[in-house]
C-alpha positions as CSV (number, residue, x, y, z in Angstrom):
1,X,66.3,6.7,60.9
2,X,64.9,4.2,58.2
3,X,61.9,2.5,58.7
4,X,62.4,-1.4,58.7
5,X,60.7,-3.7,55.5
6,X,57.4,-3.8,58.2
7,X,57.5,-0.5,58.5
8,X,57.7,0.5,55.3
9,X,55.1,-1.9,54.3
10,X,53.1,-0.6,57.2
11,X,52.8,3.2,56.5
12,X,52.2,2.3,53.1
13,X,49.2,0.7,53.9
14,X,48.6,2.9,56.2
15,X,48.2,5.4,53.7
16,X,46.5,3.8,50.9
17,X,44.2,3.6,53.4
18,X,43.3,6.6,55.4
19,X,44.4,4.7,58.6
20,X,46.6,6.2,61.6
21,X,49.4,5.1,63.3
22,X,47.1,5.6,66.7
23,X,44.2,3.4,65.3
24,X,46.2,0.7,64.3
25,X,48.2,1.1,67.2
26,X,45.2,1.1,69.3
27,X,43.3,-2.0,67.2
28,X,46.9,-3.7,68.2
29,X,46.4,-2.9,71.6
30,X,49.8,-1.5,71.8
31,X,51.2,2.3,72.0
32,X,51.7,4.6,69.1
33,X,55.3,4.9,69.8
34,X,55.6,1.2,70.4
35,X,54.3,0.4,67.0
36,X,56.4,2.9,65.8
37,X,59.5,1.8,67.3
38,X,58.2,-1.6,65.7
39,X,58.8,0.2,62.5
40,X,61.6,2.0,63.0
41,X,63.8,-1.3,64.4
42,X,63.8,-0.2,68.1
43,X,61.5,-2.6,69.5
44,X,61.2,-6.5,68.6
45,X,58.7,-7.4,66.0
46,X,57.1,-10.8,67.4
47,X,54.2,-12.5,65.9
48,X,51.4,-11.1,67.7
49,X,52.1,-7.8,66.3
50,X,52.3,-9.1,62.8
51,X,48.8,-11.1,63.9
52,X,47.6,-7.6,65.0
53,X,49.0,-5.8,61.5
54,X,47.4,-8.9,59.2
55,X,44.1,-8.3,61.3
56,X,44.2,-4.4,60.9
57,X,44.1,-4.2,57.6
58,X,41.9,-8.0,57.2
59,X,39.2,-7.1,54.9
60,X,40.4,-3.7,53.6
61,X,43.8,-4.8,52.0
62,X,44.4,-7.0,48.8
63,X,45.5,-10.6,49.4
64,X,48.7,-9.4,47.5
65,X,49.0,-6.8,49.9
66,X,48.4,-8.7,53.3
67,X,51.2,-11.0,51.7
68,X,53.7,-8.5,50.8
69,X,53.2,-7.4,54.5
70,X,53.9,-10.7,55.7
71,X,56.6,-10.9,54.1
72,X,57.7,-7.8,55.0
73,X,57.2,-8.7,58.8
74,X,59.6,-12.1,58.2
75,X,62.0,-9.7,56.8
76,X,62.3,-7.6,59.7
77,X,62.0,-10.2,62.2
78,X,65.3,-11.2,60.9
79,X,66.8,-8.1,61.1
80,X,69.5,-6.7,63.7
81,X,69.6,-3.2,65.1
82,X,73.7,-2.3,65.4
83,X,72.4,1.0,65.8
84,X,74.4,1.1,69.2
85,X,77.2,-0.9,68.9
86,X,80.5,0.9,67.8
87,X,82.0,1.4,64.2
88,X,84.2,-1.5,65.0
89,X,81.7,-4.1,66.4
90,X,79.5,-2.8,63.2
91,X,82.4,-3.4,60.9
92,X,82.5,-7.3,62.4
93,X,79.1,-8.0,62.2
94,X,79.1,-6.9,58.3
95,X,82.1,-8.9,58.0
96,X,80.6,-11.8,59.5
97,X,76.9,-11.5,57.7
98,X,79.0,-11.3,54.2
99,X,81.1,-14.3,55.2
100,X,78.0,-16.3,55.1
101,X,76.4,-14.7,52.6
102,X,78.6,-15.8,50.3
103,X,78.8,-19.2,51.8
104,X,81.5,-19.3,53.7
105,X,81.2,-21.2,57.0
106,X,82.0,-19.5,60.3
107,X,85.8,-20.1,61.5
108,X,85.4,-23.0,64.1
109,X,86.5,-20.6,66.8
110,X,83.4,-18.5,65.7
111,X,81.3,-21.9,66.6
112,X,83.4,-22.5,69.4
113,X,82.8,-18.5,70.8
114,X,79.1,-18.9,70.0
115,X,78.8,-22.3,71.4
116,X,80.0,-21.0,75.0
117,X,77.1,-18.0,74.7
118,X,74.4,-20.7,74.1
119,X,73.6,-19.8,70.4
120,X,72.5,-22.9,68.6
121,X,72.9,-23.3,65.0
């Protein structure tokens, strides 16, 4: 499994300094294994956990650090775990994420199929 950009900014801090996943967890007030499926992708990142992270390490972390974590946690937020959808639904999301990537607009049955599953643009 690979940790997602929170994560990853996470544990780092977490090891610069000295801190465990249950004491953050616990400063959080949320479970170890919550926080880490939080890092791991499994569970949804919202903004009180990146309130809690920010406020764990408040004080002890570098500006520059608190900021690359933010970042980090904006990062994540926007991420998608495809982790159970099949090779082929995987394949089409890819597809799809590369279409606008490179600035291509969805097809207008694409809108159209979105539209009817109340996804707003």
């Amino acid at each position: 499994m690979k940790l997602t950009p929170f994560g990853e900014a996470v544990r780092h801090l977490r090891m610069r300094y000295d801190a465990s996943l249950k004491a953050m967890a616990e400063a959080m007030e949320i479970s170890s294994s919550y926080l880490s499926g939080i890092e791991y992708g499994d569970r949804r990142l919202s903004q009180r956990h990146i309130d809690g992270a920010l406020a764990f390490f408040d004080g002890v972390a570098t500006a520059d650090e608190l900021h690359k974590l933010r970042d980090a946690a904006e990062q994540s937020k926007e991420m998608v775990n495809m982790s159970s959808l099949s090779p082929d639904a995987r394949g089409l999301v890819a597809a799809f994420a590369r279409r606008l990537q490179e600035g291509a607009a969805p097809t207008p049955e694409i809108v159209s199929w979105l539209a009817k599953k109340g996804v707003k643009k």
